[in-house]
MDAnalysis code that builds the backbone (N, CA, C; Angstrom):
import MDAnalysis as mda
import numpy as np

u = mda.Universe.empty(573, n_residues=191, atom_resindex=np.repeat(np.arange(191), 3), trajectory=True)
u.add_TopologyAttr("name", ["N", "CA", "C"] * 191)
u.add_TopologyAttr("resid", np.arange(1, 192))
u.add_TopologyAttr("resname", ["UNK", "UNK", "UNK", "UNK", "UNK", "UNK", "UNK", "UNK", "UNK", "UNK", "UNK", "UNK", "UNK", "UNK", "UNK", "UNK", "UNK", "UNK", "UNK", "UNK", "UNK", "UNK", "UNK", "UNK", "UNK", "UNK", "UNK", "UNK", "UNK", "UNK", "UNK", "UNK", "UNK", "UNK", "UNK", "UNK", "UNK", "UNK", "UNK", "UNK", "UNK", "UNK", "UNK", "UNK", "UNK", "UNK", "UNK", "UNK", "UNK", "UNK", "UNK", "UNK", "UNK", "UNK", "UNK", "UNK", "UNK", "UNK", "UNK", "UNK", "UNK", "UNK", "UNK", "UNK", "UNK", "UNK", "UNK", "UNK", "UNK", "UNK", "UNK", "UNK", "UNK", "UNK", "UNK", "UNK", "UNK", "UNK", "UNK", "UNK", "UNK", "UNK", "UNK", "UNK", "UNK", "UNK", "UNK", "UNK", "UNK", "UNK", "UNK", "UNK", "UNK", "UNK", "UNK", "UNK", "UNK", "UNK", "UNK", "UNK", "UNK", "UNK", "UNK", "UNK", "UNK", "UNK", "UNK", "UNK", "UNK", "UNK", "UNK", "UNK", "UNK", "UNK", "UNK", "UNK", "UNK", "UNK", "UNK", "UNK", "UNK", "UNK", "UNK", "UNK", "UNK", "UNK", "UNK", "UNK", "UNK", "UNK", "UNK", "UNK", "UNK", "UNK", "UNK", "UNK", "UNK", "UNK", "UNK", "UNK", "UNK", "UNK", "UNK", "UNK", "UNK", "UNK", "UNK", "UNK", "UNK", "UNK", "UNK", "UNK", "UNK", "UNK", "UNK", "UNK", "UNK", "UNK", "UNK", "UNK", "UNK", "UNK", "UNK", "UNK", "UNK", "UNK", "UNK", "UNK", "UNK", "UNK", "UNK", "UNK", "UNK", "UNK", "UNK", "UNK", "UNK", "UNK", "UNK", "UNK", "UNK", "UNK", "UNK", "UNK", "UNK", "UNK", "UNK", "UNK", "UNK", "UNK", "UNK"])
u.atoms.positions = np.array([
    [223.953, 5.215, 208.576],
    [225.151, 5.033, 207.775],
    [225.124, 5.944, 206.558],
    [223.594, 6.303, 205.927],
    [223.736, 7.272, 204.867],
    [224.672, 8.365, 205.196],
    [225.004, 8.903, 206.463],
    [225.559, 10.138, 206.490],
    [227.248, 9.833, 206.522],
    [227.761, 8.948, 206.584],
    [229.112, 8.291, 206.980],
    [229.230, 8.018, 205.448],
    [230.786, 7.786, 205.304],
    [231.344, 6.685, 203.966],
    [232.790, 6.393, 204.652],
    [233.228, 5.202, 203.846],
    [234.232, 4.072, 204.076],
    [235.838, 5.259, 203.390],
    [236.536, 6.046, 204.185],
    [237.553, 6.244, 203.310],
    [238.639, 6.048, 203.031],
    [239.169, 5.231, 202.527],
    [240.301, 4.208, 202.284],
    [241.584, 5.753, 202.598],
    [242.674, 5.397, 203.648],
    [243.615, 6.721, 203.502],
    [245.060, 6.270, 203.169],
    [245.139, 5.267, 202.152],
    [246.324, 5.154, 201.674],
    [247.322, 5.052, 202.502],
    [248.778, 5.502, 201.519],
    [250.082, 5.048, 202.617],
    [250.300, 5.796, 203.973],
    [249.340, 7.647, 203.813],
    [249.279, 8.091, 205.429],
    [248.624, 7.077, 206.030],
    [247.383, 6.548, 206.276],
    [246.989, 5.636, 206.869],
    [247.725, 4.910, 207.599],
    [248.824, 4.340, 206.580],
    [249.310, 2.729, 207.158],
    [250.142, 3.414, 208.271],
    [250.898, 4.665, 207.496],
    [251.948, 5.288, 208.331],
    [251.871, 5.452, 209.716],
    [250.218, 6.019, 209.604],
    [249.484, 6.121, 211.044],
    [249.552, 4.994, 212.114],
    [248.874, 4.008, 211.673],
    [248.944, 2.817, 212.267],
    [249.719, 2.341, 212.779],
    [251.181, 2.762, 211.607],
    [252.448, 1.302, 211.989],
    [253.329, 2.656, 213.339],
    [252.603, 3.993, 212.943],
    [253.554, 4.894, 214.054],
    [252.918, 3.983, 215.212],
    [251.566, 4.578, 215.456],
    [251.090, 4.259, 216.748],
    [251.391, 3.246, 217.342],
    [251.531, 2.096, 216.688],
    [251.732, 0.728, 217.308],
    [253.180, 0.768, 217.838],
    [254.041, 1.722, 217.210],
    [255.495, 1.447, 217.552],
    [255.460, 2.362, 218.933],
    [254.515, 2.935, 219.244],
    [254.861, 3.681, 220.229],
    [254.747, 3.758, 221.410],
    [253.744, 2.065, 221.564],
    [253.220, 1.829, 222.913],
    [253.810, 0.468, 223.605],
    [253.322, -0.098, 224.090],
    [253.739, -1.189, 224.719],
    [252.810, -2.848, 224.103],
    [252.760, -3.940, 224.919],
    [252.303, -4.628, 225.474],
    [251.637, -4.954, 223.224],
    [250.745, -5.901, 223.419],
    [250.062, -6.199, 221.675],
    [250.161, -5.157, 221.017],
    [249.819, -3.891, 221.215],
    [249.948, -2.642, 220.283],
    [251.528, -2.829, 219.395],
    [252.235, -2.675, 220.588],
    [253.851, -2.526, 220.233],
    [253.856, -4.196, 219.111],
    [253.883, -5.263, 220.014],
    [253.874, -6.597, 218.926],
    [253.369, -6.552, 217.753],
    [252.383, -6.151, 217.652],
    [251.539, -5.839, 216.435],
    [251.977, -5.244, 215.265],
    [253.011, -4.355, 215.918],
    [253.948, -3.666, 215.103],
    [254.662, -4.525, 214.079],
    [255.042, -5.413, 214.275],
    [255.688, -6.458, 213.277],
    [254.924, -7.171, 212.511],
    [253.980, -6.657, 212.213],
    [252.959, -7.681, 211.079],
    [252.764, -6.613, 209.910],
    [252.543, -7.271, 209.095],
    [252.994, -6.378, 207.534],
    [251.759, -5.617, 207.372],
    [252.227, -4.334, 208.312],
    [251.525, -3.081, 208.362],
    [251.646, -2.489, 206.815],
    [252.006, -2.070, 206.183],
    [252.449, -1.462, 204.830],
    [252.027, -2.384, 203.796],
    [251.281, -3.702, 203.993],
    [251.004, -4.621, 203.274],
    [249.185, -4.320, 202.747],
    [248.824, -3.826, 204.180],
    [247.373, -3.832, 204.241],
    [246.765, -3.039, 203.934],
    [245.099, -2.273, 204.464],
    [244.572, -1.163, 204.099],
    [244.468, -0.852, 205.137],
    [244.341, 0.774, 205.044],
    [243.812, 1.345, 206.422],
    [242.682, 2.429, 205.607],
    [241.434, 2.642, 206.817],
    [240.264, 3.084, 206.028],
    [239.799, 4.021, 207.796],
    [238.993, 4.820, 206.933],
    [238.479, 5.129, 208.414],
    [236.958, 5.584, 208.025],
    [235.961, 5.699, 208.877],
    [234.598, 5.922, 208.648],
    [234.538, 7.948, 208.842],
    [233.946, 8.143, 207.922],
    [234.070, 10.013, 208.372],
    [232.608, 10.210, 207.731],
    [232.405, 11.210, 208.056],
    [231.248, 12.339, 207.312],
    [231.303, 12.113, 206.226],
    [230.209, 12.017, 205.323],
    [229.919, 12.529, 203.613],
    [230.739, 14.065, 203.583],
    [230.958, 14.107, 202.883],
    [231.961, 15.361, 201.928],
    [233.054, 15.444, 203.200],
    [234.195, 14.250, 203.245],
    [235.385, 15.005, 204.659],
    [236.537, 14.807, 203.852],
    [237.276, 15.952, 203.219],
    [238.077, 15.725, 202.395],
    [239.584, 14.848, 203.207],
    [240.030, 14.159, 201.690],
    [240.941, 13.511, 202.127],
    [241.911, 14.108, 203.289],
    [242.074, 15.535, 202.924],
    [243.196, 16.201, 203.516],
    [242.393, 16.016, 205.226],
    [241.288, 16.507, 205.436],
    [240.830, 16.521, 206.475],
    [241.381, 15.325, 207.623],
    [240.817, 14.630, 206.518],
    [240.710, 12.578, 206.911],
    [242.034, 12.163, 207.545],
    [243.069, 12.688, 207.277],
    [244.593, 12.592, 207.335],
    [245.133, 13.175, 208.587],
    [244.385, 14.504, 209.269],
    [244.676, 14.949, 210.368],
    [244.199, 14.076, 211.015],
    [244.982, 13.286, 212.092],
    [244.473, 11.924, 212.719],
    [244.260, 12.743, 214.430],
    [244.697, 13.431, 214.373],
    [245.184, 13.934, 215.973],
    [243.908, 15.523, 216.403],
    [243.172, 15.694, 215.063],
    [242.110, 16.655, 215.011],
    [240.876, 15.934, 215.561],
    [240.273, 16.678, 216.338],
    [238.652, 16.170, 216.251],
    [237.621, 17.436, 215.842],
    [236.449, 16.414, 215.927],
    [235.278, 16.805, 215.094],
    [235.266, 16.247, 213.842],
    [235.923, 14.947, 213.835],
    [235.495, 13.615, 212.948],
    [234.445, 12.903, 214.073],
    [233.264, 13.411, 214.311],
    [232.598, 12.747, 215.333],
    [232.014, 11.014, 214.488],
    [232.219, 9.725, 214.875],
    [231.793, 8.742, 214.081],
    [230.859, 8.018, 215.458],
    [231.649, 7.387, 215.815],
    [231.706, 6.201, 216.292],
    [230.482, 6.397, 217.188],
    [230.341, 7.203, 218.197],
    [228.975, 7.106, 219.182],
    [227.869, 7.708, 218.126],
    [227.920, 7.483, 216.913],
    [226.883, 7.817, 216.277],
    [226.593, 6.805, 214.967],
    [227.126, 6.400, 214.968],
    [227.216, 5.221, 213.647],
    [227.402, 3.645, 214.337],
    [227.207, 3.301, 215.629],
    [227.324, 2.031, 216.420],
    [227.219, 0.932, 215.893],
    [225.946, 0.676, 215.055],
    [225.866, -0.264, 214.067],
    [226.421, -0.078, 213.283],
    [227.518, 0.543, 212.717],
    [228.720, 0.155, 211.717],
    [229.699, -0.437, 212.161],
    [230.011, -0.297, 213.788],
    [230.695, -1.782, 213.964],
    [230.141, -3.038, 214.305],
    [228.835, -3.143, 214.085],
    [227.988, -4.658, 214.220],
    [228.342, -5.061, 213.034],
    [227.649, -3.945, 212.109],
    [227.636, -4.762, 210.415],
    [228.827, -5.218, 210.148],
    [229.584, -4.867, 210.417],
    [231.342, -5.165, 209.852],
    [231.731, -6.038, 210.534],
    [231.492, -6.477, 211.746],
    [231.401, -7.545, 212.750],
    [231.136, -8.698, 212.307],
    [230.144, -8.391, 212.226],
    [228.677, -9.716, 211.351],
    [229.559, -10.109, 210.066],
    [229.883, -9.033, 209.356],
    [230.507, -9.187, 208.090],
    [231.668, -9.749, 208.042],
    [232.899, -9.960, 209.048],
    [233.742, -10.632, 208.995],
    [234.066, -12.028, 209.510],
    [232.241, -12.079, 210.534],
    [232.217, -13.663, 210.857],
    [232.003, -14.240, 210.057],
    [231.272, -13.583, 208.718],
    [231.122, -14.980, 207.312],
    [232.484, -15.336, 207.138],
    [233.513, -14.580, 207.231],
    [234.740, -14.973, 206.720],
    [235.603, -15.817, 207.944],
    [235.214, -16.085, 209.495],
    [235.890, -16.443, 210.323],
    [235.063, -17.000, 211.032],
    [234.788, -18.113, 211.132],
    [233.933, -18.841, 211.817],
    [234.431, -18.883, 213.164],
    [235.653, -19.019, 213.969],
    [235.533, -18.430, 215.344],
    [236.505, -17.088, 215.576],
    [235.901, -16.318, 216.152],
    [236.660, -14.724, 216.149],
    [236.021, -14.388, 217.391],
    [237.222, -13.204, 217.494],
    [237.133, -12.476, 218.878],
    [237.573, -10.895, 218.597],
    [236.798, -10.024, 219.560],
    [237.658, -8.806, 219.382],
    [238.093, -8.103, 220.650],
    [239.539, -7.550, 221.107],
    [240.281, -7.473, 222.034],
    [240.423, -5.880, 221.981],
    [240.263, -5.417, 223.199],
    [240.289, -4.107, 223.365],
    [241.915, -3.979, 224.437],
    [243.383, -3.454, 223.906],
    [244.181, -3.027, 225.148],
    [244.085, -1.832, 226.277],
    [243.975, -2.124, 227.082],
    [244.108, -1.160, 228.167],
    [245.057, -0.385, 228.070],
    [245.535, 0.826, 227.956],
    [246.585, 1.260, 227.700],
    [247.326, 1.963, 229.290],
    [246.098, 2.067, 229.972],
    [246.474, 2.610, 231.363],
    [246.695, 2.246, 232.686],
    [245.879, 0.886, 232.633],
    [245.684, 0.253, 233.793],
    [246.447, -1.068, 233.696],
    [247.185, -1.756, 234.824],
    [247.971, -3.424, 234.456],
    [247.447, -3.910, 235.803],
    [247.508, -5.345, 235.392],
    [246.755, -6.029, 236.130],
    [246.823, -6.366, 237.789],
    [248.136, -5.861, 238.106],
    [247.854, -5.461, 239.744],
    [246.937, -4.414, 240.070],
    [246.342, -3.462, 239.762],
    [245.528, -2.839, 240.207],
    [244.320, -3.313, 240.769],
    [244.014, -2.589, 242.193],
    [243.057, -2.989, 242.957],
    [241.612, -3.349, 242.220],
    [241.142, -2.176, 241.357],
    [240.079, -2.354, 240.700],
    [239.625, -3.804, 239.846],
    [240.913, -4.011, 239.509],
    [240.812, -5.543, 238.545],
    [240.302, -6.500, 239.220],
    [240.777, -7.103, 240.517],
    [240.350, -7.644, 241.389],
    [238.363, -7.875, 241.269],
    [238.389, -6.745, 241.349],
    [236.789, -6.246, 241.378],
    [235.395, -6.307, 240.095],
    [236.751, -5.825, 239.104],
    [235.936, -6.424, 237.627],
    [235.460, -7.487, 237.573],
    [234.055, -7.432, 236.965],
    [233.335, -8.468, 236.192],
    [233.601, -8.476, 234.537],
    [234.423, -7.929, 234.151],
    [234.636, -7.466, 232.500],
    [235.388, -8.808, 231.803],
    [235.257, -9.424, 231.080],
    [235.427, -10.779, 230.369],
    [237.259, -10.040, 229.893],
    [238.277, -10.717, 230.581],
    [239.543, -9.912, 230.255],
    [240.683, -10.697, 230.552],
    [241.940, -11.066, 230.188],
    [243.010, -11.473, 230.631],
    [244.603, -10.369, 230.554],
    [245.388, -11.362, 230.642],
    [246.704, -10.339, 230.917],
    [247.673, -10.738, 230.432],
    [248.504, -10.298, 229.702],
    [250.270, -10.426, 229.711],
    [251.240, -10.131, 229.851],
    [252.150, -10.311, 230.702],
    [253.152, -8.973, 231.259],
    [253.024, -8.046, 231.915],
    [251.530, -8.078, 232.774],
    [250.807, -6.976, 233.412],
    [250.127, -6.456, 232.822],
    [249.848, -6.387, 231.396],
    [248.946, -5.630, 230.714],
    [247.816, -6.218, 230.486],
    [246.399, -5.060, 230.339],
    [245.465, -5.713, 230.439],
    [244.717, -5.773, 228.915],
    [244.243, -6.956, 228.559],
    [243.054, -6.914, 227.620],
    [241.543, -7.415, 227.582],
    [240.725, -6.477, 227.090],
    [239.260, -6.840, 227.379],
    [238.618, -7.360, 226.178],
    [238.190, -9.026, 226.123],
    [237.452, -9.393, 224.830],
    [236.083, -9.362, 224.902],
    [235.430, -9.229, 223.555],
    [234.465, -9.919, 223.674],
    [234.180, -11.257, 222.235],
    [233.771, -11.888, 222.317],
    [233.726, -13.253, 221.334],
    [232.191, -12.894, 220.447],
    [232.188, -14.126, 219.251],
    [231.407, -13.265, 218.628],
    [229.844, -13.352, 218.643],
    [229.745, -14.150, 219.624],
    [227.956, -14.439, 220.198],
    [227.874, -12.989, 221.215],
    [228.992, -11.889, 221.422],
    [228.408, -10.794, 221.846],
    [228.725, -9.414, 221.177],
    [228.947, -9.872, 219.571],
    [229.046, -9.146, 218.789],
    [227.823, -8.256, 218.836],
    [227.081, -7.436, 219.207],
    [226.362, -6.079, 219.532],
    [226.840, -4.874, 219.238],
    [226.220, -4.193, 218.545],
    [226.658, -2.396, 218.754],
    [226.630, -2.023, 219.930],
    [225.947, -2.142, 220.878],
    [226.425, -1.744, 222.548],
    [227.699, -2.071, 223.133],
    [227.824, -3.670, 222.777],
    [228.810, -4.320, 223.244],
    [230.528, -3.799, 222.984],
    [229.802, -3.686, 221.505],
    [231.416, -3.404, 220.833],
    [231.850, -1.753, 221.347],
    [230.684, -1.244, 221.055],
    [231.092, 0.563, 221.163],
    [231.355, 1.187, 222.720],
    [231.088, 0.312, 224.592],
    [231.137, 0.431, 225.282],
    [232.646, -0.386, 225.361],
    [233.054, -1.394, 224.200],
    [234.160, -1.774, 224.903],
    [235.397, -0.470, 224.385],
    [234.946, -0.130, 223.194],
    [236.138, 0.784, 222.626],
    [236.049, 1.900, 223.225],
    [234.839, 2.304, 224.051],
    [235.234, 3.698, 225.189],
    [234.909, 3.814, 226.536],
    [235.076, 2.611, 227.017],
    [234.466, 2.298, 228.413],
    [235.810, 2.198, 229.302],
    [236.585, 2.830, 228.454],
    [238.231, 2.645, 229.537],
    [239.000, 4.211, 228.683],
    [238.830, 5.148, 229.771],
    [239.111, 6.524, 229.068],
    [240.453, 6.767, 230.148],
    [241.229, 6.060, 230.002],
    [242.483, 6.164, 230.855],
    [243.517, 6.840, 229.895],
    [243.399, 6.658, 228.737],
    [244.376, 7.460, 227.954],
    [243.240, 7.760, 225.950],
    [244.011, 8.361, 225.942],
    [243.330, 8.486, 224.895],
    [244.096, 8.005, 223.415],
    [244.626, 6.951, 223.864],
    [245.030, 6.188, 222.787],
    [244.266, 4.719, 223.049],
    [243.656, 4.182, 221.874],
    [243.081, 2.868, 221.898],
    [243.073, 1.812, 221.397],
    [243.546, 0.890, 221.384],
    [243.910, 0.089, 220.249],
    [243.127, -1.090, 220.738],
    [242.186, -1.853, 219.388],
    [241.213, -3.069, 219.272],
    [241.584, -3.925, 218.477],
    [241.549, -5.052, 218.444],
    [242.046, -6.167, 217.463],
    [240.925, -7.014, 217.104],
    [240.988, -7.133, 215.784],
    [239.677, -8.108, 215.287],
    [240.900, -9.561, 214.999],
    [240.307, -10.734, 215.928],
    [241.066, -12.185, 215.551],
    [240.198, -12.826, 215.089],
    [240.956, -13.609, 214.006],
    [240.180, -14.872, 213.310],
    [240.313, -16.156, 214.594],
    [240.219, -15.698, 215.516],
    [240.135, -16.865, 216.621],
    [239.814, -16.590, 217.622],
    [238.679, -17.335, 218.732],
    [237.970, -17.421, 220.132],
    [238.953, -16.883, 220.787],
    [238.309, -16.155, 222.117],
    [238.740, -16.127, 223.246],
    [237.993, -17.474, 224.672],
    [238.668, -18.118, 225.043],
    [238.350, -18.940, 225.843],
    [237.849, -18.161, 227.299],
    [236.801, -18.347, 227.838],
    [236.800, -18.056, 228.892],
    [237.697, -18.220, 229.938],
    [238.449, -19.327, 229.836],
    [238.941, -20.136, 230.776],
    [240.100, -19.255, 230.867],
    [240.535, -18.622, 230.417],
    [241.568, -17.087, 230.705],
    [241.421, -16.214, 231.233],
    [239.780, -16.371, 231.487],
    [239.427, -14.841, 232.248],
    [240.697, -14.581, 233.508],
    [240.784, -13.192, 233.662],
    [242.003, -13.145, 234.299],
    [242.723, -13.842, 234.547],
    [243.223, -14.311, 233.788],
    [244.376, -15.249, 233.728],
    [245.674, -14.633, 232.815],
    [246.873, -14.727, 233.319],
    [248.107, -14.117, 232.840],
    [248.437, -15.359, 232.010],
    [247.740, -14.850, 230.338],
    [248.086, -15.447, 229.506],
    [249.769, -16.546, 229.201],
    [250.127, -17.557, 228.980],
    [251.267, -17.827, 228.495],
    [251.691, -17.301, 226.833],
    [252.751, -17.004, 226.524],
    [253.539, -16.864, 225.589],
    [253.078, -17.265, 224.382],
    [253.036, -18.745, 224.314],
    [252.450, -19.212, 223.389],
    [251.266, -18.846, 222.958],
    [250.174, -18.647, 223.699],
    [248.741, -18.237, 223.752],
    [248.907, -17.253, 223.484],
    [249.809, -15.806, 223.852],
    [249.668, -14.129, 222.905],
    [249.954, -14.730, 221.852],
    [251.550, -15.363, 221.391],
    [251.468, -15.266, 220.133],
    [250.854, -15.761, 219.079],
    [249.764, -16.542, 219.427],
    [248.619, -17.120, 218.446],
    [247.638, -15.794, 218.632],
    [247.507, -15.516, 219.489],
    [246.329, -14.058, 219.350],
    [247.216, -13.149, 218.053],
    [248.389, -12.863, 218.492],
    [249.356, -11.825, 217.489],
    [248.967, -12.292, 215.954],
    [249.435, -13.719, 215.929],
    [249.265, -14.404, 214.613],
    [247.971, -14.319, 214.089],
    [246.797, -14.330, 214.473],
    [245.392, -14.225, 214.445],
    [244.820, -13.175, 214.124],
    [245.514, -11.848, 214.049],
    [245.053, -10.488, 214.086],
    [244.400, -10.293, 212.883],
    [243.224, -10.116, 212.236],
    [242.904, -9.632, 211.101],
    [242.622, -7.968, 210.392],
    [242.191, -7.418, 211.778],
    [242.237, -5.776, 211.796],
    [242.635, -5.288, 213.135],
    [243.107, -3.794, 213.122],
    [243.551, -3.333, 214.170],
    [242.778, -2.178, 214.129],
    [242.207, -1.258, 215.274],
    [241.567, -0.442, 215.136],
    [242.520, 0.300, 216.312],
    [242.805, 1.352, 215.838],
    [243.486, 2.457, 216.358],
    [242.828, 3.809, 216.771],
    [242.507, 3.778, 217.519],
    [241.819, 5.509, 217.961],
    [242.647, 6.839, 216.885],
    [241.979, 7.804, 216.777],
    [242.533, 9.119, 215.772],
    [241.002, 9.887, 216.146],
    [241.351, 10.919, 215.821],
    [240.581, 12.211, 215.825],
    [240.505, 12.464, 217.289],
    [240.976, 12.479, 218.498],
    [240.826, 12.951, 219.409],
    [239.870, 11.762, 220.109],
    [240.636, 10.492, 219.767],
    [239.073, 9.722, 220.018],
    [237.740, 9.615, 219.681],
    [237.495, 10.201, 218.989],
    [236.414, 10.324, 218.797],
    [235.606, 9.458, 217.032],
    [237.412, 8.851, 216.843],
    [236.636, 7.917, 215.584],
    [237.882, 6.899, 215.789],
    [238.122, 6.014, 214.637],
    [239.234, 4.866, 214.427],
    [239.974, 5.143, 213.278],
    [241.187, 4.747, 212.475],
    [241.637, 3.978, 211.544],
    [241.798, 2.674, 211.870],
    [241.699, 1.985, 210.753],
    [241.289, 0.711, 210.938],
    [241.936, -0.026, 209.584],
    [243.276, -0.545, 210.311],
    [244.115, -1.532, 209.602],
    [243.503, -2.884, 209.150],
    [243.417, -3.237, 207.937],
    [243.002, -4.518, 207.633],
    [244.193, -5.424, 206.446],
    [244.229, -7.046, 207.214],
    [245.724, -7.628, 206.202],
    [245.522, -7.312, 205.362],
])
């Protein structure tokens, strides 16, 4: 982590965020209606990455994330003091849940509207865990993760969520982590 720092990117940030979310489908798109412009958005970069740098969201060689893994444990760890049951949800952006392959998955995941999401809860809060879920589905290179102040039940595993049940996940959202730099790092919306 010495080589990384936390850099808060202001109203581009949020801008970032509240674009991306408007631009996709399925929780990304919902997500969109929660007081994006309210919150922070921060992203993890290199020691000396100037702001201006930080701001090109669509550049890579912000390399973070497969190298800093335990910075999403610690922050993990760090937001279960504040949420005694939490979950974090990875959307599929490419694949919906008729596909043959799903069938076949063992991946802890449910569905809404055809779309797919992959959790994990926070007894498998791991740097492996977390950093294989945010790139273990390279179907598009947009990614969007949700940190909830609330469980995922097993008992959903593939199961086509009801209505009620997304919109308590929606309501629950505490951060959103959005892919930028070519994938290769996050911004990361927090209320």
């Amino acid at each position: 982590m010495n080589n990384f720092v936390e850099l808060n990117l202001g109203k581009a940030g949020l801008e970032f965020v509240q674009n991306s979310l408007n631009d996709w489908k399925g929780l990304a798109k919902d997500a969109a209606s929660l007081p994006i412009q309210t919150g922070t958005a921060m992203a993890l970069v290199p020691k000396g990455t100037s702001m201006e740098r930080a701001l090109q969201f669509s550049k890579c060689n912000i390399k973070v994330s497969h190298y800093e893994p335990n910075w999403f444990e610690d922050r993990f760890h760090r937001l279960m003091k504040e949420h005694q049951k939490c979950s974090f949800i990875v959307q599929d952006m490419a694949s919906i849940s008729t596909d043959d392959w799903v069938k076949k998955s063992d991946s802890p995941m449910f569905f809404h509207n055809k779309s797919i999401y992959y959790y994990l809860n926070r007894k498998d809060f791991r740097a492996d865990k977390i950093v294989d879920l945010l790139y273990a589905y390279p179907g598009s290179h947009h990614v969007f993760g949700f940190f909830l102040k609330c469980g995922i039940t097993d008992a959903i595993q593939k199961q086509d969520v009801p209505s009620e049940t997304y919109k308590g996940i929606l309501d629950n959202i505490v951060e959103i982590y959005v892919s930028a730099y070519d994938r290769e790092g996050h911004v990361i919306w927090t209320r």
